[in-house]
C-alpha positions in Angstrom: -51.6 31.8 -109.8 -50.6 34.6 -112.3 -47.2 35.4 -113.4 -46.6 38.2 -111.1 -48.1 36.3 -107.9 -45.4 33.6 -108.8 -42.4 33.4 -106.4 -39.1 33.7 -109.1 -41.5 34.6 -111.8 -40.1 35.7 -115.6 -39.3 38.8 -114.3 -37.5 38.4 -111.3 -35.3 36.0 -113.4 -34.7 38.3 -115.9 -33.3 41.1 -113.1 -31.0 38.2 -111.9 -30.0 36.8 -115.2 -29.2 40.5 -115.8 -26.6 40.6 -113.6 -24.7 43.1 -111.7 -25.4 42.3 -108.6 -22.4 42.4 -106.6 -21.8 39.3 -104.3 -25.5 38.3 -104.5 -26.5 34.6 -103.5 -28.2 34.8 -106.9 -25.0 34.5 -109.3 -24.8 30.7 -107.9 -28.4 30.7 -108.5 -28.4 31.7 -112.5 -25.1 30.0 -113.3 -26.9 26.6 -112.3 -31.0 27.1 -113.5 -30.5 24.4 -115.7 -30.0 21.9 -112.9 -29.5 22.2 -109.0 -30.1 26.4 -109.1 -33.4 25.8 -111.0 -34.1 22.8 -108.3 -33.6 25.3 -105.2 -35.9 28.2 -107.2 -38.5 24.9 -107.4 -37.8 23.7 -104.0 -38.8 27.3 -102.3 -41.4 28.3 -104.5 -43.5 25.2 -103.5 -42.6 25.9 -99.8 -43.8 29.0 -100.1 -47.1 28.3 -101.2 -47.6 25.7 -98.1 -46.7 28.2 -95.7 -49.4 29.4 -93.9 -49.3 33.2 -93.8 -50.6 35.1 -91.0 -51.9 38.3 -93.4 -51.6 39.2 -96.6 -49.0 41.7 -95.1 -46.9 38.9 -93.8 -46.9 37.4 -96.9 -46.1 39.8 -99.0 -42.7 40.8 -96.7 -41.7 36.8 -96.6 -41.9 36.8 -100.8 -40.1 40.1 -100.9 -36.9 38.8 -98.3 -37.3 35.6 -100.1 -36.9 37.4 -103.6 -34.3 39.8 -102.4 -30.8 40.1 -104.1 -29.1 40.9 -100.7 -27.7 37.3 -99.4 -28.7 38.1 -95.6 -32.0 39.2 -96.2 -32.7 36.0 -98.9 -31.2 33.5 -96.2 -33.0 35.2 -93.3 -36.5 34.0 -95.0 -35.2 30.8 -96.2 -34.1 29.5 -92.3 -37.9 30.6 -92.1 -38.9 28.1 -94.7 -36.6 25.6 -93.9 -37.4 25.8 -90.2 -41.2 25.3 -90.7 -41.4 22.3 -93.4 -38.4 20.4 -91.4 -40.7 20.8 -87.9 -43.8 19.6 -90.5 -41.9 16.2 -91.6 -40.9 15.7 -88.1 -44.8 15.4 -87.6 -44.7 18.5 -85.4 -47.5 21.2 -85.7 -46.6 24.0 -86.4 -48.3 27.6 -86.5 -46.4 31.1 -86.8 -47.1 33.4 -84.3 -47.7 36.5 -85.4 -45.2 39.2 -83.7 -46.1 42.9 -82.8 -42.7 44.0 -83.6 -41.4 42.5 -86.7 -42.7 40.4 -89.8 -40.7 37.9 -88.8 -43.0 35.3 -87.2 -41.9 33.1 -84.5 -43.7 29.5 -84.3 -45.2 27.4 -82.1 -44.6 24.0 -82.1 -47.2 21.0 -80.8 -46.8 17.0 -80.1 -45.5 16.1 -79.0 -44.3 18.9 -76.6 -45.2 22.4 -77.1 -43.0 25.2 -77.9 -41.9 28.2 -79.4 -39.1 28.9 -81.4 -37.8 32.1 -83.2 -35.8 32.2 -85.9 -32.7 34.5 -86.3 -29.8 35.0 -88.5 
């Protein structure tokens, strides 16, 4: 994977080291790389390469929410994220379901009961 394919690559952490981003999610983020901020940088970069995108589309708008200075938008992808690996290591399947109307996928959960679930913030 090349630098600019990377989730948080050198560049994205040089706009947030930067600074001047208001009440961003990200200041928490910087002041801590060294240590817990770099382990929750880790910790979604290596869910986001196990989740299984429905396009290249879809992809491409999780990264960019996931990589977004604005709180809401960053959070709204990582209850996404969260959602999917903590239905995995439950020892549910789980697909998303791609959506007509949004980018956001909903998911559909098997074994052992199906369902589907959407996420919202």
């Amino acid at each position: 994977m090349s630098q600019s394919e990377q989730l948080f690559n050198e560049a994205w952490r040089a706009r947030a080291v930067a600074g001047g981003l208001g009440d961003s999610w990200t200041n928490d983020v910087v002041a801590a790389l060294d240590s817990d901020g770099g382990q929750y940088l880790a910790t979604l970069a290596k869910w986001f390469t196990q989740f299984p995108a429905l396009s290249t589309t879809d992809r491409s708008v999780l990264r960019t929410r996931l990589e977004s200075f604005t709180t809401s938008d960053h959070l709204g992808a990582v209850n996404e994220l969260s959602l999917y690996q903590f239905m995995r290591q439950s020892g549910f399947e789980v697909d998303p379901v791609s959506t007509a109307n949004t980018a956001r996928p909903e998911f559909r959960f098997t074994g052992p009961a199906t369902v589907f679930a959407e996420v919202s913030t």
